[in-house]
N, C-alpha and C positions, 0 to 999 in steps of 0.2 A: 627682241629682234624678230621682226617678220620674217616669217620661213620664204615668203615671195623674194628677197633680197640676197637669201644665203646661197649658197653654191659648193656643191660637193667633190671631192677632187681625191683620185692618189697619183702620186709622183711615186718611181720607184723604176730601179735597178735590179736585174736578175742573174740567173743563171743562160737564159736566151739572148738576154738585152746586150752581157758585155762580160767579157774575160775575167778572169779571175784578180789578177794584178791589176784590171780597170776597175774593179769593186771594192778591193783593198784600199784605194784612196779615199773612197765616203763612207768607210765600214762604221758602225758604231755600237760599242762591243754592251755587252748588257749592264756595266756600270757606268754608262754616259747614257741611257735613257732619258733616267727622270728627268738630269740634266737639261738635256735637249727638250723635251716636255716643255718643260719651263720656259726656257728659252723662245718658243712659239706662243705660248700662253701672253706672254708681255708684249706680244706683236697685236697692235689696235685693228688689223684685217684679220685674224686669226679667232672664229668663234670655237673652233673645237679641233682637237688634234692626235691620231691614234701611230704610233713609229711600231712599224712591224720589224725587227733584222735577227737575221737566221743566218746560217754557213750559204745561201745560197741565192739571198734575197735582201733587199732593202725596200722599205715602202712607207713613204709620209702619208698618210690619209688626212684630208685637211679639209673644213666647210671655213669659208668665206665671206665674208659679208661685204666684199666688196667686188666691182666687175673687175679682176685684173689678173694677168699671168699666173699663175701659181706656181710657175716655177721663179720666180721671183725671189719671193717667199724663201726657195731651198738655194739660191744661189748666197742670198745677204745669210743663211744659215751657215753657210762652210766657208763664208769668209770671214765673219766672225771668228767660227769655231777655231778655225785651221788654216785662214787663208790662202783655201784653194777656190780655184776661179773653175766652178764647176759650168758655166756656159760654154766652155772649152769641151767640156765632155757631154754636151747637151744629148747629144744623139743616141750616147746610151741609155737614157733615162726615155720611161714611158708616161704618158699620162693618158689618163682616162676622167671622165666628168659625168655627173647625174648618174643617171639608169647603168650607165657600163662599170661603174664602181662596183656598184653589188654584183654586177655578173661578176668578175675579175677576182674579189673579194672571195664568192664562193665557189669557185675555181680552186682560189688558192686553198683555202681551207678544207677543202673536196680532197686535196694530192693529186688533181687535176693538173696543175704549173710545178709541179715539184720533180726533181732528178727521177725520183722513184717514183711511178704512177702510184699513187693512192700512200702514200707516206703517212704514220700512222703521227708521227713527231709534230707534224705540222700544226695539228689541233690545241695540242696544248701551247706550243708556243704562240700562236694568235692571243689562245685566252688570257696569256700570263701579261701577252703586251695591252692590252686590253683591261687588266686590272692596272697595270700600275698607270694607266691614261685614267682609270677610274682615282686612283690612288692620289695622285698629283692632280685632279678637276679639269681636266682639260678634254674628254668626251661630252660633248653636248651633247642636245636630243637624237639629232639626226644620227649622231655617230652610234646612242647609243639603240638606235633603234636598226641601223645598220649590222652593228658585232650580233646582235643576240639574233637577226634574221639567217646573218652568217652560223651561228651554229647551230640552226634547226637543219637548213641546208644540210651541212658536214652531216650530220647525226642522221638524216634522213638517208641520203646515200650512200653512208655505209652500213646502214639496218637493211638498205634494200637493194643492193648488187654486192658484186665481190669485189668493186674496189677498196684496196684496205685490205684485206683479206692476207691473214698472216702477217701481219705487222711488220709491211717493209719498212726499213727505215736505210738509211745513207752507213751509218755504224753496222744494220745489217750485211748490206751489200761488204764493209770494208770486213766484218769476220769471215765471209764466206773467201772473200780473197786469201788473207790469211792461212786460211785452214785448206788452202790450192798450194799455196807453196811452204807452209810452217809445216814442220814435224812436231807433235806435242811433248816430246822431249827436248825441246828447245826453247829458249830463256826470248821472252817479249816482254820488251821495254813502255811501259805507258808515260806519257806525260800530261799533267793537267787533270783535275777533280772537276768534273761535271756531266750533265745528261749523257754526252756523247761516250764521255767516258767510263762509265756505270755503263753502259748496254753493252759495249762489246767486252769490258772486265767477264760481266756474268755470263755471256754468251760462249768464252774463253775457259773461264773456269768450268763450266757445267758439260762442255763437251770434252773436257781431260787435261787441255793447258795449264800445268800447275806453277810452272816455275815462271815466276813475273814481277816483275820490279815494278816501283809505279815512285813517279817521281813528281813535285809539286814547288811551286814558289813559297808556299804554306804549306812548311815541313806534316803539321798534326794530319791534316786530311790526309797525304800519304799515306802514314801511322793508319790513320782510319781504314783503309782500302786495304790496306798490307794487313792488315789484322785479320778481315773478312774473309781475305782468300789466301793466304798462309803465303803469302809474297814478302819482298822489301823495300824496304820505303829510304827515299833520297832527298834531298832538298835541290831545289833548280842550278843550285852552282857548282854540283858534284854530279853534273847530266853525265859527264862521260865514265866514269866508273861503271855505272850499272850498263851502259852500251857496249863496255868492249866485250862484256859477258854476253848479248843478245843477237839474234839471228834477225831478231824486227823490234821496230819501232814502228810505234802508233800516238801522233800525238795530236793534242785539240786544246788549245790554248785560248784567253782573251789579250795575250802579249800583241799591242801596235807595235812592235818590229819580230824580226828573225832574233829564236830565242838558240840558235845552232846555224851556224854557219858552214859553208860547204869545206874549205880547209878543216874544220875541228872533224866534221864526218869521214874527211878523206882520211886523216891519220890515224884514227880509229877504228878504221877497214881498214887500211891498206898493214896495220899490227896485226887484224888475223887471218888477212890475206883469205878471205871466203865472204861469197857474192851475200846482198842485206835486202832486206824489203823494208820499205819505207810510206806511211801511211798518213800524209801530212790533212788532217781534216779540220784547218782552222782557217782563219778569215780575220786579219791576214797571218799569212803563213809561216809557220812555223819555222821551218828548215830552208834556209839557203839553197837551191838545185842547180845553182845558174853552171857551177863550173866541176860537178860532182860525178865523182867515179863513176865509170859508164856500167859496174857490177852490181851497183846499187839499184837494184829497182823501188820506181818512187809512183806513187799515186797521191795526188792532190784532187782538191774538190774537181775539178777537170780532167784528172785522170780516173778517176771514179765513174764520173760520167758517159766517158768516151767505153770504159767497161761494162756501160749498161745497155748501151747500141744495139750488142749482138743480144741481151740477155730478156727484152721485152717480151712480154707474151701477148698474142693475139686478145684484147680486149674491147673489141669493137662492138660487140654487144651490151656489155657493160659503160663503156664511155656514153653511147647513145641513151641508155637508161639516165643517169647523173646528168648528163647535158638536160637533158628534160626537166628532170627535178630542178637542176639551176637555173633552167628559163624560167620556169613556174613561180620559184620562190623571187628572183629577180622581180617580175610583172606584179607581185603581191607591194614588194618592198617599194617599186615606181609610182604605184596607184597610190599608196600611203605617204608617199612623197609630193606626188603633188595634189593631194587633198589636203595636204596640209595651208595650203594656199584659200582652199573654201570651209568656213565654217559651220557649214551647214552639211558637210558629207562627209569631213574628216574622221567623227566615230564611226560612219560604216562602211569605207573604203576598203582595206581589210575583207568584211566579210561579200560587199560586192562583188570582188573580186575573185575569191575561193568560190563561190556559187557560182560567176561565168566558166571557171577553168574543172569543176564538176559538171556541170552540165553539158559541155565538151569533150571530157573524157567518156562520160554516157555513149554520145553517138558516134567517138571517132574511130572506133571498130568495123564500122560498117561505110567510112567513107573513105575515100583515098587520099592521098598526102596533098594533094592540088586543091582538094575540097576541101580540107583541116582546115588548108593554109587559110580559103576564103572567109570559111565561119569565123576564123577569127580575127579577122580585119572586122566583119561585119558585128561580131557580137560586142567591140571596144569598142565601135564608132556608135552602136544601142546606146552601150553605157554611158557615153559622153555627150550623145544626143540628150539622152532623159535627164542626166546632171542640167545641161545648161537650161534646159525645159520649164526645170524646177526651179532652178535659182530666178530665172527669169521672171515667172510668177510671180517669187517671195517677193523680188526688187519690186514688181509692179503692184503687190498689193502691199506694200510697204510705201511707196509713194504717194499712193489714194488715202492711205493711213493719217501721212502726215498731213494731206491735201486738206482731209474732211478737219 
């Protein structure tokens, strides 16, 4: 397929775009991936396909081979899947095309778009979605020349600013809560074995919280956790036992519905009659809130959020550095995009391109932000001057070629 025909695209829902409970309807939890992979693979407009989803984000990354909607595409996907008529929810959903995908892209992967400025989580979770789109054949070139520009990007701007710096993550933010209102002689309920749940276990354990239950739908992994950190282990349908002992729950499930209902919470508080914290960090969500004891404090992916308002730190020095490197790396990844259209500059596109934004950075110490901005309309329009200069030539001495 001609790269001239393809067409680069992500569609995608966030944590800005749309409420928690609006997210919960197109979730798709990390054992319906491949799945869904597939499912666009078999689609004949569908050349390459990367599903990014996390606690905070959805995102289809999709090249095209044909001119048409691309939210199309993700509408006939969840009517299929689930028959829900996601044109109904269009407005939550963002799309971007071409050049603005990499920027977007390496943003997200930067902890740029994430709850937590610079989120350290973020990176592997790209890479993991990322292999299994390698796994299942459904990253083409573009796509994969796209991931691997994304993670120079990430790796570049956290080797050179402090975003990142101390390894925030969403589980971090939820232990420091914790440890505001938990006393470490008091009994914390975990639910569900995975990433989310391994970072605040050990964060838990290793600052003095010993006593902690940890409960699972797959009794052994419990076993596993419980063994680690001298806790005990329940199976999913014995969730209330280990509660009525606990002062908090902390749970992160891949359960599509409520795995605890507000009734089952309220008669298990209102037995020991003393106020609970509650840490619902799944998608969708764990715990019932709608009609729940007002003693109960509860933080969900949203109320997490709304806790990090006051807690930002002034990193406006740092954004500005990263925004740089994203332009940078973006402008590299654009020019190799659309050299891919000319056979005659595609191998040196790339290095064209790092030799204009070097010899830029040389003199843009000594000029002012007005004059940056000029040199560099002027030094793209050189580039694309001398492309067409050239090809012009080749075509003209190509035609006397054939002529003679």
């Amino acid at each position: 397929m001609n790269s001239e025909n393809l067409n680069l695209f992500v569609i995608g829902i966030n944590h800005k775009s749309s409420t928690i409970s609006e997210r919960e309807i197109f979730q798709i939890n990390k054992n319906e991936v491949s799945s869904s992979l597939k499912y666009f693979k078999l689609r004949k407009e569908v050349e390459g396909v990367v599903i990014i989803s996390t606690c905070n984000r959805l995102e289809f990354y999709l090249v095209l081979n044909q001119n048409i909607d691309p939210f199309t595409i993700i509408k006939d996907f969840y009517v299929d899947k689930n028959q829900i008529d996601a044109e109904r929810s269009k407005k939550i959903f963002y799309i971007h095309q071409k050049s603005d995908v990499a920027n977007h892209l390496f943003r997200v992967i930067s902890g740029l778009e994430s709850v937590v400025l610079g989120e350290y989580q973020i990176q592997g979770q790209i890479k993991d979605a990322y292999s299994v789109a390698c796994s299942e054949k459904t990253a083409d070139k573009i796509l994969h020349k796209l991931f691997h520009a994304a993670f120079r990007a990430g790796k570049h701007i956290r080797n050179h600013t402090k975003i990142g710096a101390g390894k925030q993550s969403l589980s971090g933010i939820a232990f420091q809560i914790i440890s505001e209102e938990i006393n470490k002689d008091d009994t914390i309920t975990i639910i569900g074995v995975n990433e989310n749940t391994k970072i605040i276990v050990e964060k838990l354990y290793l600052t003095g919280y010993t006593n902690l239950n940890f409960v699972n739908r797959t009794l052994y992994k419990a076993v596993e956790l419980a063994e680690k950190y001298n806790g005990t282990a329940y199976s999913l349908n014995r969730f209330d036992k280990p509660l009525i002992k606990s002062k908090c729950l902390f749970t992160c499930t891949g359960s599509q519905e409520f795995i605890i209902n507000a009734d089952e919470l309220n008669k298990i508080y209102a037995e020991k009659n003393c106020p609970a914290l509650i840490i619902d960090m799944a998608i969708p969500r764990d715990v019932d809130t709608k009609e729940i004891n007002e003693a109960i404090k509860v933080f969900n992916l949203e109320g997490l959020k709304s806790y990090l308002q006051d807690q930002r730190l002034n990193t406006s020095e740092n954004l500005s550095l990263a925004e740089k490197i994203i332009e940078d790396e973006a402008n590299i990844f654009e020019v190799w995009s659309e050299a891919q259209k000319d056979d005659v500059f595609a191998p040196f596109a790339e290095k064209i391109e790092l030799m204009r934004q070097q010899l830029i950075d040389e003199t843009n110490t000594q000029l002012s932000k007005k004059e940056i901005q000029m040199l560099e309309k002027f030094s793209r329009s050189l580039v694309h001057r001398l492309k067409a200069s050239v090809n012009q030539a080749l075509r003209t001495n190509g035609d006397q070629k054939k002529a003679s």
